[in-house]
PAKOL-298921 format. One record per residue (C-alpha): x, y, z. Coordinates in pm, whole numbers, padded with zeros to 5 digits, always signed. Layout:
XYZ/...
This chain:
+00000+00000+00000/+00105+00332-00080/+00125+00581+00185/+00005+00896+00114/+00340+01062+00272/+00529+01217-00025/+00552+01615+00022/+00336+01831-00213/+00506+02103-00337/+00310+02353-00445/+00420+02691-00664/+00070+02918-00620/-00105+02726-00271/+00099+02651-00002/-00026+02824+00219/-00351+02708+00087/-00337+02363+00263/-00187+02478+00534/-00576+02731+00625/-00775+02437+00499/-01038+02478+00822/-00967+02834+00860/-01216+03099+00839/-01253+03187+00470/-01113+03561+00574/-00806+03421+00666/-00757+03312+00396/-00396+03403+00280/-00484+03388-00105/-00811+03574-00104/-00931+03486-00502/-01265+03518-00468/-01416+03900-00507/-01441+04155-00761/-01214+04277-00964/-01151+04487-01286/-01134+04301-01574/-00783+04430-01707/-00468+04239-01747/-00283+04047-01492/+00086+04077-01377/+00375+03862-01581/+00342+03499-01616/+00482+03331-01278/+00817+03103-01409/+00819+02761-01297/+01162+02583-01298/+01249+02375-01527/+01292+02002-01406/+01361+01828-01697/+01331+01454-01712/+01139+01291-01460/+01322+01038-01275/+01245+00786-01006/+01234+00949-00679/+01192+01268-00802/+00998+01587-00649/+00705+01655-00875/+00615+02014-00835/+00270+02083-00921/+00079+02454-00919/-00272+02334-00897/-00408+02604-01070/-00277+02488-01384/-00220+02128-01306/-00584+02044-01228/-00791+02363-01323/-00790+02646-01526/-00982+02960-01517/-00806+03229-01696/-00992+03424-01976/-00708+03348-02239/-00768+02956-02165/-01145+02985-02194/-01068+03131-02584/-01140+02771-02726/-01410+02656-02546/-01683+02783-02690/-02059+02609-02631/-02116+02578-02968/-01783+02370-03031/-01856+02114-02767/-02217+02069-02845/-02116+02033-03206/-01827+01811-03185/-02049+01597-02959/-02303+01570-03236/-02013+01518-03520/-01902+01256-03294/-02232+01016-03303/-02331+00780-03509/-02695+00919-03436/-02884+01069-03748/-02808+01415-03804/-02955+01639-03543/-02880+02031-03520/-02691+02168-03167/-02992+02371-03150/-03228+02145-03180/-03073+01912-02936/-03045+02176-02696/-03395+02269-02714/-03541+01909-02681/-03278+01856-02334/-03387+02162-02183/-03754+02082-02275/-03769+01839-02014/-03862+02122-01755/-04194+02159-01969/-04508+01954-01895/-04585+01755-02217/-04619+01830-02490/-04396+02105-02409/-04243+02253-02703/-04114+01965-02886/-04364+01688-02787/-04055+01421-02921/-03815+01506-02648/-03867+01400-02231/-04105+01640-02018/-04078+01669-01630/-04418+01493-01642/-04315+01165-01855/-04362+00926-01514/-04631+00993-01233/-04589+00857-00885/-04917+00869-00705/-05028+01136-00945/-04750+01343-00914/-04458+01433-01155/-04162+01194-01087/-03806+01064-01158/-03743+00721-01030/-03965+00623-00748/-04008+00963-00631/-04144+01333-00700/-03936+01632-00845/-04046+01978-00932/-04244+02017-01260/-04257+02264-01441/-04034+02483-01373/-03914+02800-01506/-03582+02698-01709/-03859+02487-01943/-03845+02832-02159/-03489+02745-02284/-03654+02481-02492/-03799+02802-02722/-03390+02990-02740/-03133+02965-02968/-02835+03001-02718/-02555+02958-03031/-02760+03282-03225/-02502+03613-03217/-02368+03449-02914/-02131+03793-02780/-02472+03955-02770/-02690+03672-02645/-02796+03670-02296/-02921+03271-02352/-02582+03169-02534/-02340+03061-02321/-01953+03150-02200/-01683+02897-02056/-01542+02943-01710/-01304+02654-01629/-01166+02342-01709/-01111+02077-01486/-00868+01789-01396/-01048+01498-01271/-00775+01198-01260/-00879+01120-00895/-01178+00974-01030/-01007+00690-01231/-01099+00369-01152/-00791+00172-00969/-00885-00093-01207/-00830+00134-01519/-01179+00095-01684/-01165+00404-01774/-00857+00761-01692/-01095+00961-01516/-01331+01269-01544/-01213+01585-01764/-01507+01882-01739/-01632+02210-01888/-01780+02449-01691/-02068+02656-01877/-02270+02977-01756/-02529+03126-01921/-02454+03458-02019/-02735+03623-01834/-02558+03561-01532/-02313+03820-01584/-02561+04104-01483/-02893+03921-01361/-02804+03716-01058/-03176+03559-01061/-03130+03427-01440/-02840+03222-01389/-02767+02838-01546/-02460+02676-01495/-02394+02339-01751/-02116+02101-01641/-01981+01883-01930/-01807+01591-01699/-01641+01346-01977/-01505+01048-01821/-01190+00969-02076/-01114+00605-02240/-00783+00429-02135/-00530+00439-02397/-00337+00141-02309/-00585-00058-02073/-00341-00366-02068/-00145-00163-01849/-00479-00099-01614/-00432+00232-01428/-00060+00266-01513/-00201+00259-01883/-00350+00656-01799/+00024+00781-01701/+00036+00990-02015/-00292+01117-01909/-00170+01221-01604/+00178+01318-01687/-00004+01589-01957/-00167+01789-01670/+00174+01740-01443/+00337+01876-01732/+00140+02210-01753/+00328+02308-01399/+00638+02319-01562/+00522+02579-01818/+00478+02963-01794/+00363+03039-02146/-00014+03113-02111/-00086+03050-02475/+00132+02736-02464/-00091+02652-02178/-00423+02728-02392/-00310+02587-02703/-00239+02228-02534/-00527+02200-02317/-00739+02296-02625/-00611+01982-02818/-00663+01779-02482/-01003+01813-02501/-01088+01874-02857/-00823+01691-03049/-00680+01438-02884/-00606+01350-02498/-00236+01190-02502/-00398+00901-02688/-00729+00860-02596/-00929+01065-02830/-01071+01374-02757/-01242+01458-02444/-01518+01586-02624/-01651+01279-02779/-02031+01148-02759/-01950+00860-02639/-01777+01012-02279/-02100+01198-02171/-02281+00901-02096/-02277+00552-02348/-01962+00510-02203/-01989+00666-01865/-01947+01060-01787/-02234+01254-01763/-02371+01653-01834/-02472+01845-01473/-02707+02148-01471/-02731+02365-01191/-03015+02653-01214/-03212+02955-01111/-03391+03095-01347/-03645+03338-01289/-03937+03213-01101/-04056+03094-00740/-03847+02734-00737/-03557+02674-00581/-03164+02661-00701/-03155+02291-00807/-02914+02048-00945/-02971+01794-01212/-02823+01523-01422/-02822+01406-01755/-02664+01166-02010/-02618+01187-02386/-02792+00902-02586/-02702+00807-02932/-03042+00647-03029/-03400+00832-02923/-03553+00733-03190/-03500+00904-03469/-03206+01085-03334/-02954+01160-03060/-03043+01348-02718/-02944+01451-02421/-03191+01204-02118/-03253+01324-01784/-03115+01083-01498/-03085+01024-01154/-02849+01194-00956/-02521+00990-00774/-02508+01012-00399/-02815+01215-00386/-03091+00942-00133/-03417+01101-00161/-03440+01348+00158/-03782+01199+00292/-03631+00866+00344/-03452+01006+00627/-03755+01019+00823/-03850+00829+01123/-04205+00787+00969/-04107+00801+00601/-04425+00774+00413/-04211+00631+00087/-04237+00315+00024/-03844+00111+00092/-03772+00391+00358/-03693+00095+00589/-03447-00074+00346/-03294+00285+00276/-03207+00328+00662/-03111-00026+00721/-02893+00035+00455/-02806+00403+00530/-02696+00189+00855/-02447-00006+00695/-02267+00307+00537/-02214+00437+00876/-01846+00280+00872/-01779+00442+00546/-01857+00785+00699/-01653+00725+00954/-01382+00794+00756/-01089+01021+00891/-01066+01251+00572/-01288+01516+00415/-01184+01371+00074/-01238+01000+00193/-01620+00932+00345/-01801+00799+00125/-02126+00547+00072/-02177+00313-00174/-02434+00397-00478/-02734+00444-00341/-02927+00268-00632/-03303+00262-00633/-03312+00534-00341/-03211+00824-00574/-03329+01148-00599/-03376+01292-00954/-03304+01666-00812/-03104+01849-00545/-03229+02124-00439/-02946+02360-00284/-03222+02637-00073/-03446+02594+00200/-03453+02253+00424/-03616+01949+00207/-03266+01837+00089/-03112+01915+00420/-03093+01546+00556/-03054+01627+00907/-03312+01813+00991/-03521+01603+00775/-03420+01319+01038/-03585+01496+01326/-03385+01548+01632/-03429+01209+01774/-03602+00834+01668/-03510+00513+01619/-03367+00574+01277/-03070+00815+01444/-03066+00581+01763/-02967+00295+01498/-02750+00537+01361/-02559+00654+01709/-02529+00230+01773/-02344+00151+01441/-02068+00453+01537/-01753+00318+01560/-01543+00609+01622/-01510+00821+01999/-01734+01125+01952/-01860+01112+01650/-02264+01155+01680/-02539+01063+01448/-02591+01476+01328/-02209+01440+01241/-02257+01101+01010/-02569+01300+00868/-02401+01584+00778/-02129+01375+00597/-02387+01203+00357/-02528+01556+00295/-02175+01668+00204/-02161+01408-00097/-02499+01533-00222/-02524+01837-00472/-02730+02085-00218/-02513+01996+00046/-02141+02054-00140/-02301+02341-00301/-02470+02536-00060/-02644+02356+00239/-02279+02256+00421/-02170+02630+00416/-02275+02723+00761/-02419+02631+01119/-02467+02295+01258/-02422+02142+00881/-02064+02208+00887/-01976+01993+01183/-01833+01699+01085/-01648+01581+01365/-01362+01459+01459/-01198+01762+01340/-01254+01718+00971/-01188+02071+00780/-01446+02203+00533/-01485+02516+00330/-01778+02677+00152/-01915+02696-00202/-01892+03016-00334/-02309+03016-00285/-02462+02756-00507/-02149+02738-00695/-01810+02629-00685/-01677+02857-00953/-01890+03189-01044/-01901+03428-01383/-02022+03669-01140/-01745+03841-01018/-01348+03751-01106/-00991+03760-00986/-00645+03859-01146/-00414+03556-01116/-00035+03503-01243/-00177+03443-01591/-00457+03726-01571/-00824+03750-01516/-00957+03418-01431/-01296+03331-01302/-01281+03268-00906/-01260+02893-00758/-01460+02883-00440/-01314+02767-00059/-01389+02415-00061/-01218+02362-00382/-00917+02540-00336/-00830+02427+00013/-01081+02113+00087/-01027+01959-00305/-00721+02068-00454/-00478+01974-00249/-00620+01608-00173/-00644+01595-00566/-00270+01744-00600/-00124+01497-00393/-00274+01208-00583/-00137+01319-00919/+00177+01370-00781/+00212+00991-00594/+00085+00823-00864/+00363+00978-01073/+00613+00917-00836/+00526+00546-00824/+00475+00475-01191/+00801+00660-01244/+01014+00400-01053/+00825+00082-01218/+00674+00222-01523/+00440-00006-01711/+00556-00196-02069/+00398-00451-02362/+00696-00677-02260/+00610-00659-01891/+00281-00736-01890/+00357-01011-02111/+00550-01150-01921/+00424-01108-01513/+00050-00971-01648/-00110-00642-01556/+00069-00388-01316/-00127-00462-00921/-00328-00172-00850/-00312-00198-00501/-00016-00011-00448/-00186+00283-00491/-00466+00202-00264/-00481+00510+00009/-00377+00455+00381/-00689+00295+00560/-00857+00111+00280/-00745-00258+00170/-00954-00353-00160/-00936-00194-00501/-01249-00314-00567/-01488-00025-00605/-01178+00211-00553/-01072+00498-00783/-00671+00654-00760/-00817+00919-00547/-00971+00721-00322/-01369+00613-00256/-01547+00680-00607/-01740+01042-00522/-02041+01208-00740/-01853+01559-00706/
């Protein structure tokens, strides 16, 4: 087992790690808050390392390593590229991006909506109710009138079209048995949001990327991995922008492009939403997949949401049908949240007991106080605890952490944020974890602002696993003649302190829906 020991050296955050728990006005790097948008100070040199050899420091700067904001980056990544190489990438019948667009966001339209071919929020009924799964969701609601824009029409002028706002490194989220290299997203707001904060739409395009040389397993996504190591070592902005652009829509170090059909959801990946649009309902998070065949052509479907139990189940007196089996099995996940890291609690997928929304204001998704303040449910709870001092509010409040409203918004502040045992936490920047609201100069320039948790909570965790898995591969790293000869590299070795079976497992630890 590797031990998760090896120093992180960091060029932008090291004092980052080192206020993780702090109040956020402490913090020693303040990004978040307005600023002009006007050119930033000279690129920030990096040294140059030159070959990487066993044993050797890897020096990451995590803001270009696993995520990049700056305006200059963002060039590329325009809406209307992805959504277009996504469609030239299907073997669907020819659909236009606008169409598509229109028949995904028609879903939030009772039938027959404006396309009466795509889904509508009212497709399935549960006791006479609009529903995903075996439970309720909100129907209609206001972003339904997307399905009637043309958001890639004079797009500079267009408050529906869309702008880019960051790119993200997801390696932590390959599989330890290399089914796949990880997650590599786009981060989307709707251009409205620049100057009307209550017409805001975030889309998050979360590709999960093929393994180029899966006989290797996870030592087969090194040059994966090595590409976004590799960005910490340069300090040409346009360098920077002109590789990560072929990453994603060329090719990533021999796996294709990120922006493929086939990563947003035939293969695995998926496309997040998270809204507030005008209207009374509240900011909610949802999930969807792209679909080669509906029919007679591609589209994006509407699915359940990872880690996200519906919140009534947490009631003593549930009136939802399998609420028992939920908390016996809510019970059973109690030694998972146990788990002494922010990064590492987990559950297992919660299957059939899935909510198909997340809704990040007022208390419904707040699990906690959706539990009541006593029962038997959160007595069976307190008896499964393991671990001195931990309480059933501070297992709770883990298991809201892993669900959208609770990462995004509902974890923030109060009694939420207790976690026990210690374990740091940071908030969202409200709703979000990286806004087109406001911005921040940076070493590169004007980049859009990374929120708390990500920069002091995420980063670093993520940071350290690039950088060990690098380290390790370096010293023994993977060839045709090896596995040939002894078979298939064993995963375990990268297994974090305090777990002992890949299976399940991804490089960055317990696999998370973040």
């Amino acid at each position: 087992m590797l031990a998760r020991t090896l120093h992180l050296n960091l060029l932008l955050l090291t004092a980052a790690v080192a206020a993780a728990g702090c109040d956020p006005s402490d913090s020693l790097d303040p990004e978040p808050g307005p600023s002009p948008k006007s050119p930033g100070p000279a690129p920030l040199a990096a040294p140059d390392k030159g070959g990487q050899l066993c044993g050797d420091d890897i020096e990451l700067d995590l803001r270009r390593s696993l995520v990049l904001s700056e305006f200059t980056v963002m060039e590329p990544f325009t809406f209307t590229r992805v959504m277009t190489q996504i469609l030239s990438t299907s073997p669907a019948p020819a659909v236009t991006p606008t169409v598509l667009y229109q028949r995904w966001w028609d879903f939030f339209n009772e039938k027959p909506g404006v396309h009466p071919d795509a889904f509508h929020c009212d497709d399935e009924l549960v006791d006479g109710s609009p529903a995903m799964g075996a439970f309720p969701h909100a129907c209609p609601r206001p972003e339904g009138r997307l399905a009637d824009t043309d958001p890639f029409d004079d797009p500079a002028n267009n408050p529906d079209a869309y702008i880019a706002l960051g790119v993200f490194n997801r390696f932590d989220l390959a599989p330890l048995d290399g089914s796949n290299c990880g997650e590599y997203r786009i981060v989307f707001a709707k251009q409205s949001g620049l100057f009307d904060p209550n017409d805001r739409n975030l889309i998050i395009f979360e590709a999960t990327l093929p393994n180029p040389n899966p006989s290797c397993g996870i030592e087969g996504c090194r040059p994966i991995a090595q590409f976004w190591a590799d960005l910490s070592q340069i300090d040409d902005i346009t360098e920077i922008r002109d590789r990560v652009e072929d990453f994603y829509f060329v090719d990533a170090a021999g796996a294709g492009p990120v922006v493929h059909a086939d990563n947003y959801g035939p293969k695995g990946g998926q496309i997040r939403t998270n809204m507030f649009m005008n209207g009374p309902n509240a900011w909610q998070l949802r999930q969807f997949e792209f679909v080669h065949d509906c029919g007679d052509s591609a589209c994006i479907k509407p699915t359940l949401l990872k880690d996200n139990p519906f919140p009534e189940l947490f009631q003593d007196d549930s009136p939802w049908p399998g609420a028992e089996a939920f908390q016996e099995w809510f019970v059973r996940q109690v030694p998972n949240l146990e788990k002494a890291g922010s990064n590492l609690f987990f559950t297992t997928d919660v299957g059939t007991f899935a909510s198909g929304a997340s809704n990040s204001e007022g208390e419904f998704d707040n699990y906690r106080i959706q539990s009541g303040f006593s029962g038997s449910f959160r007595q069976k709870i307190e008896d499964a605890i393991t671990v001195p001092g931990l309480t059933a509010d501070n297992i709770i409040n883990r298991a809201l952490a892993l669900s959208c409203a609770g990462c995004h918004e509902h974890n923030n502040f109060g009694e939420n944020l207790d976690f026990g045992d210690g374990l740091p936490w940071e908030p969202s920047l409200g709703f979000v974890h990286i806004s087109e609201e406001f911005t921040a100069e940076g070493p590169f320039g004007t980049r859009f602002p990374l929120s708390d948790a990500v920069r002091f909570v995420f980063l670093p965790h993520r940071g350290e696993v690039l950088q060990n898995f690098l380290s390790e591969t370096a010293c023994e790293p993977c060839t045709e003649k090896g596995v040939k000869q002894f078979g298939p590299p064993d995963p375990s070795k990268f297994l974090l302190d305090g777990f002992d079976s890949v299976d399940g497992m991804t490089i960055g630890g317990p696999r998370s829906g973040h």
